[in-house]
C-alpha positions as a Markdown table, in Angstrom:
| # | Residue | x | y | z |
|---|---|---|---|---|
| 1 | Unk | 4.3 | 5.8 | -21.8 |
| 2 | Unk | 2.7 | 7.1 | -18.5 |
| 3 | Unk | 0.9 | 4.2 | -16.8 |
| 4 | Unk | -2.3 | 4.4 | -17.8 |
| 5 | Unk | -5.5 | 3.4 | -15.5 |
| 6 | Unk | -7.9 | 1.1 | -16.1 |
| 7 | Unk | -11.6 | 2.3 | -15.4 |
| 8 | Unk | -14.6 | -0.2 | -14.9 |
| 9 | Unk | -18.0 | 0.3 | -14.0 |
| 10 | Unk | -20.8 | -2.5 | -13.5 |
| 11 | Unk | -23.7 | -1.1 | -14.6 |
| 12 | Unk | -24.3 | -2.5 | -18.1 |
| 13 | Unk | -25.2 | 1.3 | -19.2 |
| 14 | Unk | -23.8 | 4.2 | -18.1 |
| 15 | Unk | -24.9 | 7.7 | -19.4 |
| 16 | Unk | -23.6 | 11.6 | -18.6 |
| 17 | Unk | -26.7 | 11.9 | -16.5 |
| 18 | Unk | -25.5 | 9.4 | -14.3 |
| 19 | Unk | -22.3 | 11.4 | -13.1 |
| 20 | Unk | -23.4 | 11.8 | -9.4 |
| 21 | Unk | -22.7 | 15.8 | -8.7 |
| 22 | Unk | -20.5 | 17.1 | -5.9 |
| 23 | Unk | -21.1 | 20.9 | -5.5 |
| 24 | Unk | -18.5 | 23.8 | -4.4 |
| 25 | Unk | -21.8 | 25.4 | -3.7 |
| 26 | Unk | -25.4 | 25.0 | -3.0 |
| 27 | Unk | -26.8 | 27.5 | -4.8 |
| 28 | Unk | -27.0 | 27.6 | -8.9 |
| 29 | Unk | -29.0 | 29.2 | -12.3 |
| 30 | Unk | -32.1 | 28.1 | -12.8 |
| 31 | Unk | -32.4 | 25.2 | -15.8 |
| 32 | Unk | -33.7 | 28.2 | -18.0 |
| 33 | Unk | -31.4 | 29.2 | -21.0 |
| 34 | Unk | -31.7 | 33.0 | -20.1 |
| 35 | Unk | -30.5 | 34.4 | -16.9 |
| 36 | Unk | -32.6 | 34.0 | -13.8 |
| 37 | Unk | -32.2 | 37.5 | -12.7 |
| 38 | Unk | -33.1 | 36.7 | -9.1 |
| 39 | Unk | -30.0 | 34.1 | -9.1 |
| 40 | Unk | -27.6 | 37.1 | -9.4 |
| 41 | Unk | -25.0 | 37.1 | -7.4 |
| 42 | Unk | -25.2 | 33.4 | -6.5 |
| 43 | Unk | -22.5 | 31.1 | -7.6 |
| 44 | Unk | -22.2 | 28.1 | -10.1 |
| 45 | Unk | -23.0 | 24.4 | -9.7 |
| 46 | Unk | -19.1 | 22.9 | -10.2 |
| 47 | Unk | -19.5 | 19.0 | -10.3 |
| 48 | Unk | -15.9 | 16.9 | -9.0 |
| 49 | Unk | -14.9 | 14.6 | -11.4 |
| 50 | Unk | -16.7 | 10.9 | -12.2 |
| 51 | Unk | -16.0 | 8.4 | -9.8 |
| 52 | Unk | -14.9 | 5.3 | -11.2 |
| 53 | Unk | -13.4 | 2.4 | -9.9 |
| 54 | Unk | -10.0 | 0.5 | -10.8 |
| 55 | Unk | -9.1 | -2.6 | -9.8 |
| 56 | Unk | -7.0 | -5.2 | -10.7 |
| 57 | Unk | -8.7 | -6.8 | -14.1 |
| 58 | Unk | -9.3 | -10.9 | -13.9 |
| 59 | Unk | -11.0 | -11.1 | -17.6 |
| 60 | Unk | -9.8 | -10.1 | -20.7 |
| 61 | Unk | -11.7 | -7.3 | -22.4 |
| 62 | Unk | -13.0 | -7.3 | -25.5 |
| 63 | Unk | -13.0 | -3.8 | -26.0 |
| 64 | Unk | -10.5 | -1.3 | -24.6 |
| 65 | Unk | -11.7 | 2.3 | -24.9 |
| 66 | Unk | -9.1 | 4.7 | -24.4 |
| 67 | Unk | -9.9 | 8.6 | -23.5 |
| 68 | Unk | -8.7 | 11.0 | -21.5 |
| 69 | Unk | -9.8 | 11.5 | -17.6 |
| 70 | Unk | -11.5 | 14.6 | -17.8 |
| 71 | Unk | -15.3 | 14.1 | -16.6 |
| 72 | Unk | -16.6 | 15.0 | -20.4 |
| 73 | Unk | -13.8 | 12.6 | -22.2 |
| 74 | Unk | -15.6 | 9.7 | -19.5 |
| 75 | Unk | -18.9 | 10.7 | -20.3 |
| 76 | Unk | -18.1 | 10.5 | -23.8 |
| 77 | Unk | -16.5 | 7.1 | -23.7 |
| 78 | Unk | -19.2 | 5.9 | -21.1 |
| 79 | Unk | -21.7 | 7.0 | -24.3 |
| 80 | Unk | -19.6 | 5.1 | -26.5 |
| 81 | Unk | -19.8 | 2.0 | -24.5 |
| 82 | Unk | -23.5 | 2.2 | -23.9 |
| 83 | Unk | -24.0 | 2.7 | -27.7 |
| 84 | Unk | -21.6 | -0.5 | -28.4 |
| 85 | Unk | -23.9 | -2.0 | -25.5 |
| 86 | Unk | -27.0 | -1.3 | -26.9 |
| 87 | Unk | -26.0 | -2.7 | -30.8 |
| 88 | Unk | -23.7 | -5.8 | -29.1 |
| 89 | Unk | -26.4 | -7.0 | -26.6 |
| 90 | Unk | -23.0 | -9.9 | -25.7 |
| 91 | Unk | -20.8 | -6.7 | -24.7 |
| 92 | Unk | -23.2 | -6.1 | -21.9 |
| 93 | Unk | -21.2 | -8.8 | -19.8 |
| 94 | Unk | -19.1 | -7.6 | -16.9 |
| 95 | Unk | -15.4 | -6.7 | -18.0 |
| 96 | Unk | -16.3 | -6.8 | -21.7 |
| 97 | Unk | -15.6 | -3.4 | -22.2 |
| 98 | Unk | -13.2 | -1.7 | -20.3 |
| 99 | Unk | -12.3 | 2.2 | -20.0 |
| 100 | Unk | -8.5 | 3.1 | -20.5 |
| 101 | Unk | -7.7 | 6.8 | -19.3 |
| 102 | Unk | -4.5 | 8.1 | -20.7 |
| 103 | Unk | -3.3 | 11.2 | -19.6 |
| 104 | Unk | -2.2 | 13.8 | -22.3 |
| 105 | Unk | 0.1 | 16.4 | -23.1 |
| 106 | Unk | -2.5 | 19.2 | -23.2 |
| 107 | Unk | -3.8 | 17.6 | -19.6 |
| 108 | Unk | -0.5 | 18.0 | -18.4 |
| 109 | Unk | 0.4 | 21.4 | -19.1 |
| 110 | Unk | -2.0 | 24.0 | -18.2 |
| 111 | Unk | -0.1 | 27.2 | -17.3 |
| 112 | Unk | 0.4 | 27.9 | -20.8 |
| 113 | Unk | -1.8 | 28.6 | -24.5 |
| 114 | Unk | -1.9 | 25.7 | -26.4 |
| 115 | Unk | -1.1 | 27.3 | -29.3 |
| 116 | Unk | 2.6 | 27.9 | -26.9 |
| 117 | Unk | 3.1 | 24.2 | -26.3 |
| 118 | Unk | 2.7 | 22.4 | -29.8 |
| 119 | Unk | -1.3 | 23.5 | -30.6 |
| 120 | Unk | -3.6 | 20.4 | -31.9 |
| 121 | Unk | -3.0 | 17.1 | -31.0 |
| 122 | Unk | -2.4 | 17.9 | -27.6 |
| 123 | Unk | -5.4 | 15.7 | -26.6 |
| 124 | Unk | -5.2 | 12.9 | -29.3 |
| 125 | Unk | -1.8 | 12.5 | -29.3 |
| 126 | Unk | -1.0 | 9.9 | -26.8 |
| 127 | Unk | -4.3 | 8.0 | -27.1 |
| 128 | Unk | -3.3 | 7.7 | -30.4 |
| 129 | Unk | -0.1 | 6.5 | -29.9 |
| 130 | Unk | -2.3 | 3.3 | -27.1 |
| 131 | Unk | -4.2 | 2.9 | -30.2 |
| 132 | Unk | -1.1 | 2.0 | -32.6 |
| 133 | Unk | 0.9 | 0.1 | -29.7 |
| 134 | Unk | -2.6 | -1.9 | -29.5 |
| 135 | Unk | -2.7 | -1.4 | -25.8 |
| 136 | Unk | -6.4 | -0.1 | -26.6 |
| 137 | Unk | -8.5 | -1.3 | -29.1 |
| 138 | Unk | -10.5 | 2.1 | -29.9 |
| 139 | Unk | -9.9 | 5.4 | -29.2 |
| 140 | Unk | -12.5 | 8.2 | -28.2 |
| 141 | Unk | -11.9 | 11.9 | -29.4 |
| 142 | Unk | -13.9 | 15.2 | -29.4 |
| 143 | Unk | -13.4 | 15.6 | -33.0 |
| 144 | Unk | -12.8 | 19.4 | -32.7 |
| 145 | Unk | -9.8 | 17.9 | -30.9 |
| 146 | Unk | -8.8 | 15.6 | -33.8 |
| 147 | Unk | -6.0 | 17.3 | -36.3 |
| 148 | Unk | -7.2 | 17.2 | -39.6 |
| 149 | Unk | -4.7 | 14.4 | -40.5 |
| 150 | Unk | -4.5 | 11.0 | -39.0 |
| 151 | Unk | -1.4 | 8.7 | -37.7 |
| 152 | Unk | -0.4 | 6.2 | -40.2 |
| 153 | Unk | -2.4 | 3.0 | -39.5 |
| 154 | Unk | -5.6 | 4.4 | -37.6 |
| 155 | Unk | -8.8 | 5.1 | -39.3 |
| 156 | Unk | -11.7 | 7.5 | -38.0 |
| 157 | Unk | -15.0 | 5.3 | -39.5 |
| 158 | Unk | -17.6 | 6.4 | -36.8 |
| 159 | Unk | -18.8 | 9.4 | -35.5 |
| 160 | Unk | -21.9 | 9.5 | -32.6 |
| 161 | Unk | -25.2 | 12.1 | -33.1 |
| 162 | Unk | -23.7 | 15.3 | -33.2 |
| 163 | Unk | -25.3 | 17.5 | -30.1 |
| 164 | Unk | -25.8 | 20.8 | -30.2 |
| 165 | Unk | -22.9 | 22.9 | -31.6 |
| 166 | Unk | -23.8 | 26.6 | -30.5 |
| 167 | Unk | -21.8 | 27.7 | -27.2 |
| 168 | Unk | -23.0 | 29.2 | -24.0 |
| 169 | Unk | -22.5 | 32.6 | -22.2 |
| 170 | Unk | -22.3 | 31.7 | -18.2 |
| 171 | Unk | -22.1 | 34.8 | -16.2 |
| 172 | Unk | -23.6 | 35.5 | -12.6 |
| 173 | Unk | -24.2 | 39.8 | -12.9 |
| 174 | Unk | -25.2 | 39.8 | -16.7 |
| 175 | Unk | -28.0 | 38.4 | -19.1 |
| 176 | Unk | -25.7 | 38.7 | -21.9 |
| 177 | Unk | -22.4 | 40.0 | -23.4 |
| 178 | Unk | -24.2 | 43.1 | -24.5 |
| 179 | Unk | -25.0 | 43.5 | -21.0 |
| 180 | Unk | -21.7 | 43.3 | -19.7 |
| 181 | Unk | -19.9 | 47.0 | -18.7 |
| 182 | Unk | -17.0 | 48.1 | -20.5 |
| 183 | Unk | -13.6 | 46.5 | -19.2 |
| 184 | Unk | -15.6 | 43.7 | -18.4 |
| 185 | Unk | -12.9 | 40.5 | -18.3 |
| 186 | Unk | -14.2 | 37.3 | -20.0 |
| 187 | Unk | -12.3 | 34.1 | -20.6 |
| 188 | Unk | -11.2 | 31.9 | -22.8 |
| 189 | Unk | -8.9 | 29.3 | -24.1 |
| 190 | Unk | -10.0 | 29.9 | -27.7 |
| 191 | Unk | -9.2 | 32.2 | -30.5 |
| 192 | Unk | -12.2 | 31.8 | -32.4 |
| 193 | Unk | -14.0 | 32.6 | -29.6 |
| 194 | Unk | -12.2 | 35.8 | -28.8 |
| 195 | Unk | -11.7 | 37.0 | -32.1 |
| 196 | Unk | -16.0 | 37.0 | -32.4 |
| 197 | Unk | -16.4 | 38.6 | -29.2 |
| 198 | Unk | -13.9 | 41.2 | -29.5 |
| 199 | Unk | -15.0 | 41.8 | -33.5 |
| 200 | Unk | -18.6 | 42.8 | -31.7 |
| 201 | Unk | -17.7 | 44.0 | -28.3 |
| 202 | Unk | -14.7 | 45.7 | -28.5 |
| 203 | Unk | -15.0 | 47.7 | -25.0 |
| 204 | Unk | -14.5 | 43.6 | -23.4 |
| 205 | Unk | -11.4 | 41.8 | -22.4 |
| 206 | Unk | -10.5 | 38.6 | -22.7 |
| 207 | Unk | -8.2 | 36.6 | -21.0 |
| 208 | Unk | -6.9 | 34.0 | -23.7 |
| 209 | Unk | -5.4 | 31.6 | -21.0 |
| 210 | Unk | -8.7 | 29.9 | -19.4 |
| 211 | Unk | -8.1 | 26.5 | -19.7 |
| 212 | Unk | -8.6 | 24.0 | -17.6 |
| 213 | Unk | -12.1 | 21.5 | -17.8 |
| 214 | Unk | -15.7 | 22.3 | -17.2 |
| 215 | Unk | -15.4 | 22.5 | -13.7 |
| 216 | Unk | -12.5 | 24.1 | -13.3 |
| 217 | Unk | -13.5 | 26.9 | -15.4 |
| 218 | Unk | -16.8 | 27.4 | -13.9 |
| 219 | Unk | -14.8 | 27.4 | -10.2 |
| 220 | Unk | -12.3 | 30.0 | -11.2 |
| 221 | Unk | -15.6 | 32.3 | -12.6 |
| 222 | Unk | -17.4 | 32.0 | -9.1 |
| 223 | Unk | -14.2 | 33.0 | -7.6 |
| 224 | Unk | -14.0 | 36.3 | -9.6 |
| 225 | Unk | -11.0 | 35.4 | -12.0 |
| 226 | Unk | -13.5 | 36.3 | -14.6 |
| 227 | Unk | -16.6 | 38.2 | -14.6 |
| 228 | Unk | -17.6 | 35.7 | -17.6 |
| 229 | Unk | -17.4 | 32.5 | -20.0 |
| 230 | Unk | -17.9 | 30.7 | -22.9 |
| 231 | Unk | -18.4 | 27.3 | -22.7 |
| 232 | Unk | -20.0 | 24.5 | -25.7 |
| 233 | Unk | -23.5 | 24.1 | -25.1 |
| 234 | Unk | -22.2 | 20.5 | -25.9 |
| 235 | Unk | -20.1 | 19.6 | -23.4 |
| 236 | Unk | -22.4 | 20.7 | -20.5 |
| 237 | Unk | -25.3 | 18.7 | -21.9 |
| 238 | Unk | -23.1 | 15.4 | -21.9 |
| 239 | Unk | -22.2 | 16.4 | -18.8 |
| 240 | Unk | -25.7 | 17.2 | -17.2 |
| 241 | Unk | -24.9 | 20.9 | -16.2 |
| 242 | Unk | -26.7 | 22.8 | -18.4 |
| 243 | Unk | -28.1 | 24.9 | -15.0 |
| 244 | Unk | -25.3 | 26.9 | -15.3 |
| 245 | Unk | -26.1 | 28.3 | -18.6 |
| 246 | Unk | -27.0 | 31.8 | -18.7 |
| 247 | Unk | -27.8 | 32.4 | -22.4 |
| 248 | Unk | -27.4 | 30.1 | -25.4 |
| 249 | Unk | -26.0 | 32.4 | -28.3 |
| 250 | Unk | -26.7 | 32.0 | -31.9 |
| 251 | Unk | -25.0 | 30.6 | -34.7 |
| 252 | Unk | -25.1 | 34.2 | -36.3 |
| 253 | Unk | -23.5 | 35.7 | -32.9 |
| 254 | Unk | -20.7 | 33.1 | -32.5 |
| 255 | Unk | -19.7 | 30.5 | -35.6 |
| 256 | Unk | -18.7 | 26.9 | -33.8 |
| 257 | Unk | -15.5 | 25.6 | -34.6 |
| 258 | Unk | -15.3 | 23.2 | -36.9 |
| 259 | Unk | -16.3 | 19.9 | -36.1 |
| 260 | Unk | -17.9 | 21.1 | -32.3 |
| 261 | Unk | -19.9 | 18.6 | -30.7 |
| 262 | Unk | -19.2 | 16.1 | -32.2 |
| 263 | Unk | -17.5 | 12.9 | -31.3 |
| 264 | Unk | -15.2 | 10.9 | -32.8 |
| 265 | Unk | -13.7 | 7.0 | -32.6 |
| 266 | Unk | -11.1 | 5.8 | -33.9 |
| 267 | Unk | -9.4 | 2.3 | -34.3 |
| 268 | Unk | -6.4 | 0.5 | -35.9 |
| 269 | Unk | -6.7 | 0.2 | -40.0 |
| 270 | Unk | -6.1 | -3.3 | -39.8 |
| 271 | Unk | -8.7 | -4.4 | -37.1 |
| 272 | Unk | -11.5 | -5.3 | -39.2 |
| 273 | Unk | -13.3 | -6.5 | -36.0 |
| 274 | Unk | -13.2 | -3.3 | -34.2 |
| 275 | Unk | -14.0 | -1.3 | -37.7 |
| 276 | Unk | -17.3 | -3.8 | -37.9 |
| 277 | Unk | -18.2 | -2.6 | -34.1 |
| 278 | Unk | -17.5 | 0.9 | -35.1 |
| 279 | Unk | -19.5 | 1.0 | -38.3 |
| 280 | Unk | -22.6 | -0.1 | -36.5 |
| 281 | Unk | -22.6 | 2.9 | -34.2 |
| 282 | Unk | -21.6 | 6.0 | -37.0 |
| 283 | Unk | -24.0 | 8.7 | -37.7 |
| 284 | Unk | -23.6 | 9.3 | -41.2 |
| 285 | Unk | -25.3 | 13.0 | -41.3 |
| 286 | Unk | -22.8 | 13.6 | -38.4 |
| 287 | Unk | -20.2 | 12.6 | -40.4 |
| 288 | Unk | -20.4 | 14.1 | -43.5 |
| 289 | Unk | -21.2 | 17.5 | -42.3 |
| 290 | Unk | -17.6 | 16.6 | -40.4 |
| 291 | Unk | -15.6 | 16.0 | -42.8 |
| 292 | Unk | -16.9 | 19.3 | -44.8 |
| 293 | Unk | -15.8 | 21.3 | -41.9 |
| 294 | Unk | -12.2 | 19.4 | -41.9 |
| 295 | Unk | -12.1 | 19.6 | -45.3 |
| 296 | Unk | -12.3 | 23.7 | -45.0 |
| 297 | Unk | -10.2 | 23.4 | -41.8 |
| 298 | Unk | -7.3 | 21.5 | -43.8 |
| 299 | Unk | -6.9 | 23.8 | -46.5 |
| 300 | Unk | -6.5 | 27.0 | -44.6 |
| 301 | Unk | -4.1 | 24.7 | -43.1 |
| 302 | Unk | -5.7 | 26.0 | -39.5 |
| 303 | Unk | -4.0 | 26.3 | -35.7 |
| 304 | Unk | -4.7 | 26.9 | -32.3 |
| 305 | Unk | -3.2 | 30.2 | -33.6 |
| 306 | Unk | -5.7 | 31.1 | -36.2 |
| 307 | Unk | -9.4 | 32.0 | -35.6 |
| 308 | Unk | -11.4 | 29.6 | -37.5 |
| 309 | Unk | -15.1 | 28.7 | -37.4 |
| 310 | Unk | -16.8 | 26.4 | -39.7 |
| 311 | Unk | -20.7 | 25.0 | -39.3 |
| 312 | Unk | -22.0 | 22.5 | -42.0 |
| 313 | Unk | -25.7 | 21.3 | -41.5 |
| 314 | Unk | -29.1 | 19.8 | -43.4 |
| 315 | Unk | -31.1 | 22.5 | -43.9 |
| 316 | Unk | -34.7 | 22.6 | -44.3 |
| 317 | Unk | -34.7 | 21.0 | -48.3 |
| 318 | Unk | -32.3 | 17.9 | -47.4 |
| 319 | Unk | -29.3 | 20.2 | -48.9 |
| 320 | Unk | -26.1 | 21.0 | -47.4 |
| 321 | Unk | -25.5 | 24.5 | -46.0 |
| 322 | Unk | -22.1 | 25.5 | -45.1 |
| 323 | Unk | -20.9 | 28.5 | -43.0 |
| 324 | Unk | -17.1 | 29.6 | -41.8 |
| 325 | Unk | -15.6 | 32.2 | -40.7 |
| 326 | Unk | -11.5 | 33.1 | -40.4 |
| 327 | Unk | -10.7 | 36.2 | -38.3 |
| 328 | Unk | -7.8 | 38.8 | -37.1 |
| 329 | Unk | -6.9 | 37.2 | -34.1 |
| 330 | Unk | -8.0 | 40.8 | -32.2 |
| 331 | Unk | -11.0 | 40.2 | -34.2 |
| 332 | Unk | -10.4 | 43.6 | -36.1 |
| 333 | Unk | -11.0 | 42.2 | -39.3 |
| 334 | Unk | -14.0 | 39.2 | -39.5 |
| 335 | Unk | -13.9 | 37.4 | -43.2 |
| 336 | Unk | -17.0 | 35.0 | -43.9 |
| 337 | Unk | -18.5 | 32.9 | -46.6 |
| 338 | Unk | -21.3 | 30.4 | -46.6 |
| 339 | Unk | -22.2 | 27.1 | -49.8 |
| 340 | Unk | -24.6 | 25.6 | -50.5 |
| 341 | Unk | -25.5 | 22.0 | -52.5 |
| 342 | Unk | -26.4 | 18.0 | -52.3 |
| 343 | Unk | -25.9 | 16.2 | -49.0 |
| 344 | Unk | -23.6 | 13.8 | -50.5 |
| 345 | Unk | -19.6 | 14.0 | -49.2 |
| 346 | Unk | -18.0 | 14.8 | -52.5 |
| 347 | Unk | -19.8 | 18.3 | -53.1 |
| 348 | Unk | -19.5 | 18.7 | -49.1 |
| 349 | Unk | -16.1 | 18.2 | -49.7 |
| 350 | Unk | -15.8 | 20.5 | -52.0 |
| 351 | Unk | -17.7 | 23.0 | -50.4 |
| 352 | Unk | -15.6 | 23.0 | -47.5 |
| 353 | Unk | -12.1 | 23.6 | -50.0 |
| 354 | Unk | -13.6 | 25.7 | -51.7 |
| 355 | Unk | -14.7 | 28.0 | -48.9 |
| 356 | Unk | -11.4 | 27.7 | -47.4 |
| 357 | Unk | -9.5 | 28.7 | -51.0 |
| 358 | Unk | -12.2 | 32.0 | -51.0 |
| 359 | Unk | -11.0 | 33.3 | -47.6 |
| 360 | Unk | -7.5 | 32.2 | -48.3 |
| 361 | Unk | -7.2 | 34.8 | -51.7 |
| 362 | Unk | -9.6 | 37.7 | -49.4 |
| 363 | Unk | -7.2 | 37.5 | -46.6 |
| 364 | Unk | -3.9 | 37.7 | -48.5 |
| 365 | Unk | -1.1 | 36.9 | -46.8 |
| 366 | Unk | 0.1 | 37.7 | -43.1 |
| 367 | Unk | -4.1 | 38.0 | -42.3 |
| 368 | Unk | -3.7 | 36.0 | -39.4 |
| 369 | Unk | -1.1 | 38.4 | -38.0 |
| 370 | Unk | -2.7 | 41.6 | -38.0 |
């Protein structure tokens, strides 16, 4: 396995807000979720990565937190940690916690889809593999990462507060996509995403191959790769860079993927210890409206090759209500259903499989194709 680095930090919390910024540019969008219109033509606020030190370890840790190095995957794991701090007042100590950053296939290889170099697990896969080997002790996932099965031996019992899960439209010459001229290029890395935009605007192009983190993204927009993006509104609130956003776009206008801001932790199935830890921080709402999504995700059997969206929530009477979505991948042909019943996991369970069986038999077969 690729060495892996050892990340500490000695504040006894550390939070997303705390990532000190290093701008490509001065000048930014106001904080506003609409547009500023005066700010057109100025460019975006692209933050370096988080600074963290590594040095040679002289106490053991109690917990090892293994993520990826991307400045949201710390900021996620730095949450974790504070959340395990704030429930474990005797993991506050210096070393007790330690951040392992483990680089992964899908941080590796960036010239190509994902969907063209093995599609989900990309970013789970060696983390997971730390987790069995038990050179971490948990491991930290953005769940829409996580493939709807688990290695043998880990278990998934904790998920944080779910943030928000719509996604934003950054741009720096329109208010919106309807604004945007025909032949307009926006990118993308994801086929939901695409297949929504292109199902409305058809007159738009997308360029599937925008990968690449936050920051990268928002560099290659100021430097005209793009004229826009679309980014989870998620992600740039846990990583304090919501001034970039130029409009927040509704659940009706593009369906989240399943399982979207949310985060995930694993740990071994035998470590009753780190299952304990883990218990105490899960969000149970979070995770049941999770696993209804998954549940609707597994049985269409989805890919990074197949436009899915999924969106489970409380609504305003306690119940459950669950939307998804599968689509053309040139988002010619848009199918969607929604359910409805008790916020308990076995009906959200089978709300999600039975969504997913409903848009299997109204696509027929070869849908995804098309």
């Amino acid at each position: 396995m690729e060495k892996m680095a050892i990340a500490t930090v000695n504040q006894a919390h550390f939070t997303a807000a705390s990532i000190s910024p290093l701008r490509f540019s001065l000048s930014s969008i106001g904080k506003s979720p609409s547009l500023n219109r005066s700010a057109r033509g100025a460019s975006f606020s692209v933050r370096a990565s988080v600074a963290v030190e590594e040095k040679t370890l002289t106490k053991a840790a109690v917990i090892r937190i293994g993520t990826r190095g991307s400045p949201l995957a710390l900021a996620q794991a730095y949450e974790t940690r504070a959340k395990l701090i704030d429930s474990h007042p005797e993991l506050a100590e210096e070393g007790a916690i330690q951040i392992v950053i483990i680089k992964t296939t899908g941080d590796k290889i960036l010239s190509q889809p994902l969907a063209d170099i093995g599609g989900k697990g990309l970013f789970t896969k060696e983390i997971d593999e730390a987790l069995i080997n038990s050179d971490i002790d948990i491991a930290v996932h953005s769940m829409k990462d996580v493939p709807t099965y688990l290695p043998e031996n880990t278990i998934l019992p904790c998920n944080l507060p779910r943030e928000d899960v719509r996604d934003a439209f950054i741009c720096l010459t329109a208010a919106s996509l309807a604004e945007l001229p025909a032949g307009s290029v926006v990118g993308t890395a994801s086929l939901r995403r695409k297949s929504q935009l292109l199902n409305r605007y058809p007159s738009l192009k997308v360029v599937e191959n925008f990968r690449g983190n936050v920051q990268t993204r928002l560099k290659k927009l100021n430097e005209g790769v793009v004229q826009a993006t679309l980014l989870a509104l998620a992600g740039l609130k846990r990583l304090n860079m919501t001034e970039n956003v130029t409009a927040i776009m509704s659940i009706d206008d593009m369906l989240p993927a399943v399982a979207q801001g949310a985060i995930g932790i694993a740990c071994r199935s035998d470590d009753e210890k780190m299952a304990t830890y883990l218990a105490s921080l899960n969000h149970e709402e979070t995770r049941l409206a999770i696993s209804c999504e998954r549940a609707f995700l597994e049985k269409l059997e989805g890919s990074c090759r197949t436009p899915i969206a999924g969106y489970a929530h409380r609504d305003e009477n306690g119940d459950c209500f669950f939307r998804a979505l599968i689509a053309s991948p040139d988002g010619t042909e848009v199918l969607e259903t929604s359910r409805k019943g008790p916020y308990a996991y076995d009906d959200m369970m089978k709300m999600g499989v039975d969504a997913g069986e409903e848009l299997l038999s109204r696509a027929g077969p070869g849908f995804f194709n098309r």
